[in-house]
N, C-alpha and C positions, 0 to 999 in steps of 0.2 A: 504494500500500500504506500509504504513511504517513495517507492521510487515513482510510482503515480503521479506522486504529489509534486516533484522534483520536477519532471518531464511538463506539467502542466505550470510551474512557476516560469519554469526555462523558456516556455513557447508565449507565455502571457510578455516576454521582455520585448520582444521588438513591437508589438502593439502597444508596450507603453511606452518608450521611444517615440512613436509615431505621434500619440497623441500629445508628448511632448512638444515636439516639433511643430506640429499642427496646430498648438492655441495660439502659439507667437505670430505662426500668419493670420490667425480669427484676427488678431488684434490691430496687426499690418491694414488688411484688409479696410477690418470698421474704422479704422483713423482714416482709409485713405478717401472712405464711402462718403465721411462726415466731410471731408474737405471736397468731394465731388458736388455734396449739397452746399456746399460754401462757393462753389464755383455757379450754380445755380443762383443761390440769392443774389450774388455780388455780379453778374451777367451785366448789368450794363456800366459796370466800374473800369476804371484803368487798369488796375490790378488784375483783370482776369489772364490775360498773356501771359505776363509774368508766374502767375500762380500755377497755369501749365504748364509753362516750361519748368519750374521746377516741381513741378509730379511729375511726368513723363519719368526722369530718371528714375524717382522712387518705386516707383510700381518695377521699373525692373530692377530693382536692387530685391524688393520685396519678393519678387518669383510671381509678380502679380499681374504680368504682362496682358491677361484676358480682360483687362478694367481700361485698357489703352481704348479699345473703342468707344466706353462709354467717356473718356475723360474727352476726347475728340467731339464725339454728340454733345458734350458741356460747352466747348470749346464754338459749336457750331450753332450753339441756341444761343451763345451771347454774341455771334455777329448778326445773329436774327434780330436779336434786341435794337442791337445799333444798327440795322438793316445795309450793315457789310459787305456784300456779295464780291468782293474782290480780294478778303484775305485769304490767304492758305493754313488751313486746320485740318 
């Protein structure tokens, strides 16, 4: 029985590893969700360029590269706001 228990401790490791690893990007993530709706409220400020340009790197530093489109869509509703249609996002 004891070595049951051993083989079920041993195989529980790299699942907990993972979710190790795994809440640091939950956290990555929601910081970077919150500053997405930050790029949303602040849409027709001076600051929004700027504010994309420094996410873009973060999200890949994050491994969060799949949020690139949605920072782009932020990116593209605040030249909507300022009805834009000649910058590049």
């Amino acid at each position: 029985m004891s070595s049951c228990w051993k083989a079920s401790v041993v195989s529980s490791l790299p699942a907990d590893l993972a979710h190790q690893l795994l809440a640091g990007l939950n956290l990555r993530a929601t910081t970077i969700n919150v500053r997405r709706a930050e790029l949303i409220r602040d849409a027709r400020g001076d600051s929004v360029d700027d504010q994309i340009a420094t996410l873009r790197p973060e999200l890949d530093f994050a491994g969060l590269a799949s949020l690139t489109p949605v920072i782009k869509l932020a990116g593209a509703f605040h030249q909507a706001v300022l009805d834009d249609r000649t910058a590049p996002h």
